[in-house]
C-alpha positions as CSV (number, residue, x, y, z in Angstrom):
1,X,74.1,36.5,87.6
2,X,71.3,37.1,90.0
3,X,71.0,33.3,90.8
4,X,73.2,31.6,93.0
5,X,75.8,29.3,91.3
6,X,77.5,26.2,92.2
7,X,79.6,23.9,90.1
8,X,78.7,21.0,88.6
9,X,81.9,19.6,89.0
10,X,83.6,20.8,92.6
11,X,81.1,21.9,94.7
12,X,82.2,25.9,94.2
13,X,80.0,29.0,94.7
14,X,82.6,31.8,93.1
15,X,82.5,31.8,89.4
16,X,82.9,34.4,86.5
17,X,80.4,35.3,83.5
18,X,81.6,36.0,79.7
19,X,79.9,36.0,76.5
20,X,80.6,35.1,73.0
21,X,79.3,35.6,69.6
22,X,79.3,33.0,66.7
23,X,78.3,33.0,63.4
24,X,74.9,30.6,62.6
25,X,73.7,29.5,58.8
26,X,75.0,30.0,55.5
27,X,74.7,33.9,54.9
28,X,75.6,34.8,58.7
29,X,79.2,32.7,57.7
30,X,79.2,33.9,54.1
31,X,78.7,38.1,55.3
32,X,80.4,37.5,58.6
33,X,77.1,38.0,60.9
34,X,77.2,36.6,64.3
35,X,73.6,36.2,65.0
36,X,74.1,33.8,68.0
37,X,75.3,35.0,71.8
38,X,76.2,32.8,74.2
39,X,76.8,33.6,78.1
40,X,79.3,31.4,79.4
41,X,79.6,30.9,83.6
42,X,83.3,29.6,84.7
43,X,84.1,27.7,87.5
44,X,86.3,30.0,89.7
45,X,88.4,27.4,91.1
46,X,88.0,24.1,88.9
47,X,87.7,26.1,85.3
48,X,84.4,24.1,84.2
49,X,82.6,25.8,81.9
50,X,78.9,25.9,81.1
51,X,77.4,27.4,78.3
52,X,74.1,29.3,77.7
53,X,72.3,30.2,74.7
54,X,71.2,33.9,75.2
55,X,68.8,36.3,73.1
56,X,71.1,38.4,70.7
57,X,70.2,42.0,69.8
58,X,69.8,43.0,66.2
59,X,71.5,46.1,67.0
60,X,74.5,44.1,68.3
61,X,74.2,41.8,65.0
62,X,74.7,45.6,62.4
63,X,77.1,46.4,64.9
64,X,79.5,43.7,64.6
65,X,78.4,43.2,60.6
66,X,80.1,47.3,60.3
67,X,82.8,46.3,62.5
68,X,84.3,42.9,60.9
């Protein structure tokens, strides 16, 4: 993250990014299609998490639809 980050919950400046995939509607669950990517920003001392809906690729979404 470019931004500076500090917890909601303890005050704390060091944290760690991940992301995460999940299915959304009816045919992305039916054909196995995650079409929604979330970032996720982790509280390095506390564990917090907060979550952030991010813009997902449609080369990512064929990607993961060939892949299972």
């Amino acid at each position: 993250m470019s931004q500076e980050y500090t917890c909601l919950k303890c005050g704390n400046r060091e944290y760690e990014v991940g992301e995460f995939r999940a299915a959304g509607g009816f045919l992305g669950k039916l054909f196995d299609i995650q079409s929604k990517k979330f970032t996720t920003v982790t509280c390095s001392q506390c564990r917090y998490v907060e979550i952030y809906q991010a813009d997902s690729s449609m080369l990512g979404n064929i990607f993961d639809f060939f892949t299972g």
